[in-house]
N, C-alpha and C positions, 0 to 999 in steps of 0.2 A: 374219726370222721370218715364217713364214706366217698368213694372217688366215684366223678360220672362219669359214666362209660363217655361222654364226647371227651372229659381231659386228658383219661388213658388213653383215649384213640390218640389224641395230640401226642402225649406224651409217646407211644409206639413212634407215631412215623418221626418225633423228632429223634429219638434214639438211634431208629433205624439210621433216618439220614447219616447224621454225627456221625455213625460208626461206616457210613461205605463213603463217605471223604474223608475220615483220618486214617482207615485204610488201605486208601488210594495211594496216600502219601505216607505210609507207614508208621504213623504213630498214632494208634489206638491208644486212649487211656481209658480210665476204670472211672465212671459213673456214680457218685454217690447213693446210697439207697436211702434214702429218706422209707256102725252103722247107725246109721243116724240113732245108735245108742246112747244113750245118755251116759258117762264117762259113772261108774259104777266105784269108787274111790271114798275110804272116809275122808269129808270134802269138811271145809270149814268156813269161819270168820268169826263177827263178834258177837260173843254172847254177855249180857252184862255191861254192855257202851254206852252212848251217851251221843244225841244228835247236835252238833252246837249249830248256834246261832246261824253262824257263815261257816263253811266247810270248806276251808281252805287246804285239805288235802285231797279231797273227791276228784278236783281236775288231774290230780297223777296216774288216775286207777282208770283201769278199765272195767267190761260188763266183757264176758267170754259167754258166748251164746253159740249153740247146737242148732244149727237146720233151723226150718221156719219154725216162728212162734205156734204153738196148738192151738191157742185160742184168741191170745192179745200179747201185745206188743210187751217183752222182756219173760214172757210165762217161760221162754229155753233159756234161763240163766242158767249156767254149772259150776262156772268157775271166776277166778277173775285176775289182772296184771296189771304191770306198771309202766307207763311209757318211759321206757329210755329214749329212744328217738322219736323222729319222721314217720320210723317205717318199721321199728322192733321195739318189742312188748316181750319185757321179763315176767315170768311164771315159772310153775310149777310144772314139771316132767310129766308126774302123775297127772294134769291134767291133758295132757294128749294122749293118754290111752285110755281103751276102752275094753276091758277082757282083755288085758293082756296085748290089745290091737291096738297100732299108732290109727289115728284117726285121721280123715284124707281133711287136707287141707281148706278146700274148696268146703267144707262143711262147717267149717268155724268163722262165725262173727267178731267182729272187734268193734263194741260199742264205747266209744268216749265222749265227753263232756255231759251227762246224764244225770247226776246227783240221784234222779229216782229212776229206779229201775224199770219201771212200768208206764213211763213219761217219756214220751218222743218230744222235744223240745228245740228252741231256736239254733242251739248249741248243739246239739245230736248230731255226733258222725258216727257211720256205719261203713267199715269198711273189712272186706273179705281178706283171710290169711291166705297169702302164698306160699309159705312154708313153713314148716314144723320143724323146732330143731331141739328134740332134747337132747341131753348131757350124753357124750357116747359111751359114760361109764354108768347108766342110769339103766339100771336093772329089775322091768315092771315084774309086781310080784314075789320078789327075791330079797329085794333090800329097799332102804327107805332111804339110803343114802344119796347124792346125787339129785336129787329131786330138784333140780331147773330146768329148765328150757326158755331158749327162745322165738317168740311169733315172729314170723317177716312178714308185713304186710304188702297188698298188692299195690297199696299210691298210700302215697303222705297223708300222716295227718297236719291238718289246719292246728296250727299255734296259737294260741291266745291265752284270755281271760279265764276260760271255762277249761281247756286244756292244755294241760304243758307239761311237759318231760322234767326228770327229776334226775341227780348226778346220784354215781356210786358214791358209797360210804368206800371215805378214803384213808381210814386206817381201820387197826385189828379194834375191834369191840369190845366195850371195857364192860366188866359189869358193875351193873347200878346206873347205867346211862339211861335218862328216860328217852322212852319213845312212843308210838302212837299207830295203832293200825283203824283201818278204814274199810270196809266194805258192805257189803248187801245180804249175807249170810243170815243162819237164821241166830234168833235173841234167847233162845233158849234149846236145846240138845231137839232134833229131830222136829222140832217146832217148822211153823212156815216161813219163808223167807219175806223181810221188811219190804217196802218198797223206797223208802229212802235210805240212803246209806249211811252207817249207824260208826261211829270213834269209838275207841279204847285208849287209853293212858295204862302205862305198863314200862317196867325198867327187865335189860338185861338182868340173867340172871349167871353165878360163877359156873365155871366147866366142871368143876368138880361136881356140882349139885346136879347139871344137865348130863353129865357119863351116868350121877348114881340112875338117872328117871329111869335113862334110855336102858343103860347097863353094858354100853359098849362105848366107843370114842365118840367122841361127838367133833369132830374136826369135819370142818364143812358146814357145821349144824350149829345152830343159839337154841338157847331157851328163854322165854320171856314171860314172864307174869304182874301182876300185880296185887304188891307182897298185902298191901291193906286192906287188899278185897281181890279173894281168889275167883268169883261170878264171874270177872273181866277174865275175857280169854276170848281166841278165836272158836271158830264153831264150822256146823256142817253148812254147807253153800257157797264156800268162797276160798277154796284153795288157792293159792298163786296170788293171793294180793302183798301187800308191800307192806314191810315192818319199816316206817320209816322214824331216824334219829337224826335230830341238829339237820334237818330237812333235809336230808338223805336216804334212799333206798338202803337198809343194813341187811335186811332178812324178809326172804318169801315163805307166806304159809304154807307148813307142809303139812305136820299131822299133830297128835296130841292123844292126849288119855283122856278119852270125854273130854266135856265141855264145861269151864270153871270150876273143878273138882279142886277138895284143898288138896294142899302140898304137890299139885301138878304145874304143869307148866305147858304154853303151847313152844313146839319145833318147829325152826326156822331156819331156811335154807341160808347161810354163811353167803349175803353177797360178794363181800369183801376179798374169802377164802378164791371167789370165782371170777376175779375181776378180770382175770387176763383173757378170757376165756368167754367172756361176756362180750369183750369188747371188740376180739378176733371173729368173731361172730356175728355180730348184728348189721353188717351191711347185707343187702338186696343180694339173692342170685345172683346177676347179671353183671352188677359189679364188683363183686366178691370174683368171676370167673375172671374176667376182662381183667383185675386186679393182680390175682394170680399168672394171669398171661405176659402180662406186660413183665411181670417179677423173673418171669421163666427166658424173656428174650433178653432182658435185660443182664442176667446172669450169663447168659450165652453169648452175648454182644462184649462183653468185658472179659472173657476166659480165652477170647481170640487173640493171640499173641503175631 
């Protein structure tokens, strides 16, 4: 949970108070701690899915949009994420750079509760990112590892029907667990991108099988296919969206060997591997500083003997 800069303000001056009248009177005690380039990336989502009836995952995902549209509304899709909060959107690393460049914040869209991409709707919020946060072990161009980040956005999103946040996957991922990813990528390798957002069904697959794909560890990373029909897989257009299982975020799209190739598999960014780190992170600037501050007098308020 994120703290608001008015409780920390509270919380400061009560501290403060506390500690200069038990000072006075000598018994201090100890405080409990409670360019507008288009991101150039093999980008994905589903190829080979399936649109159901009511799309009861669509409200977790977002639309990740570049600068103005060219021509009509959703034409700068690139990427896409998952709300964990109010105000942060899990994704994919690679989807903030561009050559090698993090891309300025103020440039990235955050489109939620949209099912169609190219549908402005009663549901349609649009809200701009205030910062960029990928992984600070995420190495553009170098490695493939690492591949999260998270969007801060500038004000909350609206909670509802159409949109709503979704928890970490809260243990290690078994394989053969099924799950189900969701986005607006294209249905076939280099094809054009859907306008409604397209399901997959697909299980975890063993680490053994995702070390032999990759050829190196995959700690951090899943693999996920669908063993009865290899078509199913994620594709180009929809990096950063969400591998969700037992209706939890498990895995973000990251990259893959083509698109429903047999004996492949799509790579998926280990939520779970990165929970700590998710969750030390997703509060706002503002309260994150103010948060830290308070952390900093409060440790100096209690080391006064």
């Amino acid at each position: 949970m994120c703290p608001s800069k008015f409780v920390v303000y509270i919380l400061l001056i009560s501290v403060s108070a506390n500690s200069n009248s038990e000072s006075q009177a000598g018994q201090l005690h100890s405080a409990p701690s409670q360019r507008q380039d288009r991101p150039s990336d093999f980008q994905f989502l589903v190829t080979g899915g399936y649109r159901p009836d009511t799309n009861d995952l669509v409200k977790y995902t977002v639309s990740l949009r570049m600068g103005k549209p060219k021509k009509f509304f959703g034409d700068n899709h690139f990427c896409a994420g998952t709300i964990f909060s109010e105000r942060a959107i899990l994704t994919a690393a690679h989807c903030m750079f561009s050559n090698r460049r993090k891309l300025k914040a103020k440039k990235l869209m955050v489109v939620a509760g949209t099912p169609r991409r190219l549908l402005k709707s009663s549901t349609t919020q649009i809200i701009e990112a205030e910062e960029l946060l990928p992984h600070p072990k995420y190495k553009k161009g170098k490695s493939q590892k690492y591949d999260i980040g998270l969007i801060l956005l500038e004000a909350d999103l609206s909670l509802g029907d159409a949109v709503a946040k979704i928890p970490l996957y809260n243990k290690v991922p078994v394989a053969g667990a099924p799950c189900s990813i969701v986005g607006w990528g294209t249905v076939i390798q280099f094809g054009p991108l859907p306008d409604e957002a397209i399901n997959g069904d697909m299980q975890i697959l063993p680490d053994t099988f995702c070390e032999k794909l990759l050829g190196w560890s995959n700690a951090g990373m899943l693999c996920a296919n669908d063993k009865h029909d290899s078509d199913v897989d994620s594709c180009q257009g929809d990096s950063g969206g969400p591998l969700i299982c037992d209706n939890m975020v498990t895995g973000i799209v990251s990259f893959g060997m083509g698109c429903g190739e047999p004996d492949s598999a799509g790579i998926y960014t280990d939520v779970y591997h990165f929970r700590d780190w998710i969750t030390e992170n997703s509060c706002p600037l503002g309260t994150r500083s103010v948060w830290t501050l308070f952390l900093l007098l409060l440790l100096l308020l209690t080391g006064i003997s």
